[in-house]
N, C-alpha and C positions, 0 to 999 in steps of 0.2 A: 376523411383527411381533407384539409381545406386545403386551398389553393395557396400558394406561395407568391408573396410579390416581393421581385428582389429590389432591393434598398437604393438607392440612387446617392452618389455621390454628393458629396456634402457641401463641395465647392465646382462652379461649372468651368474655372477659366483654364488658361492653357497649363500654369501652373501645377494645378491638382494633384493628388497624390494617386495612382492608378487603385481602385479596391474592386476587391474580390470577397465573393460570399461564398462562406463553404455549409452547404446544409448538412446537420449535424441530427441521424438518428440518433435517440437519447430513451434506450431500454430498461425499466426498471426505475425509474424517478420519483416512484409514490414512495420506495423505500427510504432511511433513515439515510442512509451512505449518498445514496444515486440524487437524492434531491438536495442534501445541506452543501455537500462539499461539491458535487461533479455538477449538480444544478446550477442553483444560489449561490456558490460561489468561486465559482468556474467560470461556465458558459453566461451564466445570466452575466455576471462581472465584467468579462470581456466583450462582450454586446454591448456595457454599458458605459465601458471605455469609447466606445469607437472600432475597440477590436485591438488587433497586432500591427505593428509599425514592424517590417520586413527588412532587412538589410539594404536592400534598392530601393528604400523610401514609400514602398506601395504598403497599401495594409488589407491585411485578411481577417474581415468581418464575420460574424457567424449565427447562423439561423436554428434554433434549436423545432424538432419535431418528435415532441412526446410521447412516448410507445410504454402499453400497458395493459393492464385487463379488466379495468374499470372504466370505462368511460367517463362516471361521472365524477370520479377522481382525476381525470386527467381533464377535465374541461373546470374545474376549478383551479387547478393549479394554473393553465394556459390562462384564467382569467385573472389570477393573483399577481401575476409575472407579465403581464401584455405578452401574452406571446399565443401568435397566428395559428400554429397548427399542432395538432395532437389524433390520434388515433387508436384503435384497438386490434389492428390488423399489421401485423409485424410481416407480413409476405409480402402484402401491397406496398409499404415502407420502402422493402427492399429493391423493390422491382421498380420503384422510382426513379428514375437520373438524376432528380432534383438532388437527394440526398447522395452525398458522397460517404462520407464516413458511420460508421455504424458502433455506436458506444452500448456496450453492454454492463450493465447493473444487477442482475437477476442476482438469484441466490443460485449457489454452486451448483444445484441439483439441474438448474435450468440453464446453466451457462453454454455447455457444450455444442447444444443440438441449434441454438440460438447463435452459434461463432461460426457452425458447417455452414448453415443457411443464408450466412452476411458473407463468409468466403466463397460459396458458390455464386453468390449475387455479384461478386467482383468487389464491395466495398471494402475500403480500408478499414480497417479497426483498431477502435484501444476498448481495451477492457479490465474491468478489475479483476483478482486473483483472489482461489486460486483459479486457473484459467479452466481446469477439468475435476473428474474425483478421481482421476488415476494418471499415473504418469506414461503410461501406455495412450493413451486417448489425448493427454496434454501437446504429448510428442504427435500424434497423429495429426494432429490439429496445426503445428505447427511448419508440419512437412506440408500439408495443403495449400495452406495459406504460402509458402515458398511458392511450392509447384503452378497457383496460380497465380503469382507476381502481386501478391495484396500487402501494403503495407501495413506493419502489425505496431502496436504498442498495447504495453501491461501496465499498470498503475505500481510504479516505487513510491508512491508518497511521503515513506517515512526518510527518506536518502534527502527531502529536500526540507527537515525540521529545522527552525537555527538552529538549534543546539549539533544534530549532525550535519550542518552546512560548516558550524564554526567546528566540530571538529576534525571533518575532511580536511580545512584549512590549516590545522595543526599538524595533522599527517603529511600534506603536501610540504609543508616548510622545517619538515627533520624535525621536529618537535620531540620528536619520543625518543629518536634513536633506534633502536631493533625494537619492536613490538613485540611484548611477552605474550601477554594476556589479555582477554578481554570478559567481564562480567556485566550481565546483564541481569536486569530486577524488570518485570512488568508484569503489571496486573492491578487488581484493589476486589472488592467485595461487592460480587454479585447477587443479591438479595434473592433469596429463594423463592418471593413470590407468595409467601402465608400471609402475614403479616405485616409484608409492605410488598408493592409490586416490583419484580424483576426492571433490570434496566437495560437487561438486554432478551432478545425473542427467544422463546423456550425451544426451535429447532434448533439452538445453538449445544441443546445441552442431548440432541438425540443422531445415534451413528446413522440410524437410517435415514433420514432426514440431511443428513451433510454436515453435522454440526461436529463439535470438537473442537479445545484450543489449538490441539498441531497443525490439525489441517487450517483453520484461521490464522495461525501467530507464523508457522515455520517457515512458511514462503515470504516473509516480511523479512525473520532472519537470513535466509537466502540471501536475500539481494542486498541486506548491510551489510553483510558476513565477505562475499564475495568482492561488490563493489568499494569494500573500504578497507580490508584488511588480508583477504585471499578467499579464491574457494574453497568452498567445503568438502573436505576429501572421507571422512568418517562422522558417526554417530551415535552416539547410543543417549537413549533417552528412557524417563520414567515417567509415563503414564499413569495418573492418579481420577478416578471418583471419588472426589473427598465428599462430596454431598448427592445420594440419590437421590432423596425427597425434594421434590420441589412441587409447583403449582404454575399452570401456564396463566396467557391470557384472559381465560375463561375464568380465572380462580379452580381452577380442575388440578386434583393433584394426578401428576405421572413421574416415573420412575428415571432419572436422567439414564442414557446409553453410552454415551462420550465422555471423553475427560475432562474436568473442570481446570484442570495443571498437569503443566510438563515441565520436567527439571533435563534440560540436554547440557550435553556435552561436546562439543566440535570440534575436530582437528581440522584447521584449515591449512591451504596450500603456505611454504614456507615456513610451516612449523608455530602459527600463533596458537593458541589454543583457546577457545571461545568458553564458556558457561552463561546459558540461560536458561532464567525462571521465567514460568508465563504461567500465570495462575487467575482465576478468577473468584478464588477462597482465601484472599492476604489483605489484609488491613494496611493501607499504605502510611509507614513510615520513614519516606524519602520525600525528598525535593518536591517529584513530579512522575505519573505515574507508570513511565517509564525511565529509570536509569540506566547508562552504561560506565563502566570505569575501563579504563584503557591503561596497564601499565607497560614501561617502555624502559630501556637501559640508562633514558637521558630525563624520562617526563614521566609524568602521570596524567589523567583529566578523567574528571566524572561530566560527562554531559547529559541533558533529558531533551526532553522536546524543545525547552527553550536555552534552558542555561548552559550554560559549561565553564567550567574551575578546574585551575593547574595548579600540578604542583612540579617544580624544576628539581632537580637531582642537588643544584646546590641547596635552597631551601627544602630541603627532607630532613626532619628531628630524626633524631637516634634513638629510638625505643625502645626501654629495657622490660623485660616482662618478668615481673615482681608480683607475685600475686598477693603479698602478705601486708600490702602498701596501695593504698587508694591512688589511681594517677591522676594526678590535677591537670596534668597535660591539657591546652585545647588544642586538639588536634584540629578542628572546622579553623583554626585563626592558621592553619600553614597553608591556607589554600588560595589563589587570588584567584576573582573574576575575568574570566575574558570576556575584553568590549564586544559590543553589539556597533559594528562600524558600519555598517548598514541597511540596508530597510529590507525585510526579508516578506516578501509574499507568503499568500496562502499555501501549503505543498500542493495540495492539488491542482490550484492553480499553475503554478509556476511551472509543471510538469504537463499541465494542457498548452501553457503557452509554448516550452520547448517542441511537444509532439506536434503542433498545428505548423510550426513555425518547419518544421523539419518534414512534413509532411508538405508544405509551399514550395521548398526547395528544392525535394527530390533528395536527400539527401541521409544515407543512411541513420538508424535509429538502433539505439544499442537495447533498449531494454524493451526486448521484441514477444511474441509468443515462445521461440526459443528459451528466451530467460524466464517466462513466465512456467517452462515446464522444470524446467531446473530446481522451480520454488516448489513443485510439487512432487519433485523428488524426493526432496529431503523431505516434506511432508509425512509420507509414502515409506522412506527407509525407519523414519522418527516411530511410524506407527510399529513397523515390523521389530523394529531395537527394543520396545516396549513389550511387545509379546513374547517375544525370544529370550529377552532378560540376557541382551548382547549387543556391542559396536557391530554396525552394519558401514561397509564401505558403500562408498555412492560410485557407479559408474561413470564415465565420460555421455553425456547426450550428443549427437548429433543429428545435420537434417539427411544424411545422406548414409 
């Protein structure tokens, strides 16, 4: 691990703007997630801004140090990126002062015993989801981090899409009226790997190994479900291997263990009622490869990652269903676009700039290890609603 030299202010006069560097361990960066979005276009981004402009005018700049089990992967990347220090020793990392915060990127299997070891070291942490592979162990993790005063953040990412930025903003300004329903579509076709290669890693498709869409997709639902419309108080979900054959990295064929698609159901708090598809066996004929529709007493809106279209209670056609009569109807012409009225960052981004910023201030942070175990509750009941072949109610979580 190379030596750190902190950065020097950019202007020397009495004016200046006060900065601060916060050394940022960065676990699991050679992966696809951990380098494009939390990397490249995160951390390396706001380094290359200058960093965060703070409310009191100071700004908090950031030093990334690359943690991993290759060395000679990590000293390419540290060379591709100008950046000073990388290592293969995740103890030594810890037991550093220089490093404050400790970002985790591993895959599930490895995230746990990697979050014990940054909260016994005292570091702060944000990390990606789900935070554990049980919600026993989620919850335990997140009593610790309480019990030793470490402040926590989980990656929402998907809460800061446009598409669900513009449609937070329709729910904050009574747009719908009573919220009925919500439907969601995500997925598209993950190539099995024969005859063209997989586009996503073949532990995705194995239980021992941590893979499965619930346990990837249902903590994502979690925190939209929860932070935009209520929490989730029931479940019941169906679990599908639509495809065991497949062929890994190697061109090796093995037998998938985990589900490819989950079709849930959600009662949430206040009575909305959710439905989601998460599949990785659908041919996408939508917008974009996740949609939601949202129906309301006053509105409607279909949003994805970026777009979102309304439809008002006074523009709603009257649809008579006539089967014996072709409808010419265009229905796609009663929809209007909502503006894009402003400039919306990367999510990941915009979610490292709120936790760094929030983590300067001292000032609490909502979407904590707490809510990362929540995500993996439902996870957790979604698997048991599947075996059961029943609604599982989801308990209250707390730290105490």
């Amino acid at each position: 691990m190379s030596e750190t030299t902190t950065l020097a202010p950019a202007h020397t006069d009495a004016t200046a703007p006060a900065v601060r560097e916060v050394g940022i361990i960065m676990n699991g960066v050679s992966g696809r997630m951990g380098y494009r979005q939390h990397l490249v276009r995160s951390i390396l981004a706001i380094r290359d801004q200058g960093g965060i402009e703070l409310p009191d005018g100071s700004k908090l700049t950031v030093k990334p140090l690359l943690v991993g089990r290759s060395e000679a992967k990590l000293a390419e990347l540290a060379a591709r990126h100008g950046i000073d220090d990388y290592t293969t020793d995740l103890d030594a990392a810890l037991a550093d002062p220089r490093w404050e915060i400790y970002a985790d990127f591993l895959v599930t299997k490895a995230r746990a015993a990697a979050l014990r070891k940054a909260i016994a070291a005292g570091k702060t942490i944000y990390t990606e989801k789900p935070t554990a592979e049980s919600v026993d162990e989620a919850l335990e993790l997140a009593k610790l981090a309480a019990a030793a005063g470490v402040k926590t953040g989980v990656v929402h990412d998907k809460l800061y899409l446009p598409g669900l930025q513009k449609l937070r903003r329709l729910i904050e300004s009574g747009f719908f009226g009573r919220i009925l329903s919500v439907r969601g579509e995500f997925g598209y076709w993950v190539f099995e790997g024969d005859w063209q290669a997989a586009q996503r890693p073949s532990w995705n498709y194995r239980t021992e190994d941590g893979g499965g869409i619930i346990v990837d997709m249902f903590p994502h639902w979690n925190y939209l479900l929860e932070n935009l419309f209520g929490g989730v108080q029931s479940v019941y979900a169906q679990a599908s291997v639509h495809i065991a054959d497949r062929w890994d990295e190697r061109g090796e064929h093995y037998t998938a263990t985990a589900e490819d698609a989950a079709y849930g159901i959600f009662e949430l708090a206040g009575g909305v009622v959710a439905q989601i598809n998460s599949s990785w066996t659908v041919r996408v004929d939508r917008d974009e490869l996740v949609q939601f529709q949202v129906d309301g007493t006053h509105g409607s809106a279909v949003v994805g990652l970026f777009g979102a279209k309304i439809q008002h209670r006074n523009q709603t056609p009257k649809p008579v269903w006539n089967p014996d009569l072709a409808d010419e109807h265009d229905y796609d012409a009663d929809w209007a676009q909502v503006p894009t009225n402003e400039i919306f960052l990367n999510g990941f981004r915009q979610q490292w700039e709120e936790f760094l910023t929030s983590y300067a201030l001292g000032t609490d942070y909502p979407f904590d290890l707490l809510a990362g175990a929540r995500g993996v509750l439902l996870a957790e009941a979604g698997l048991q609603s599947a075996r059961e072949g029943r609604k599982v109610e989801l308990p209250e979580l707390a730290l105490d």
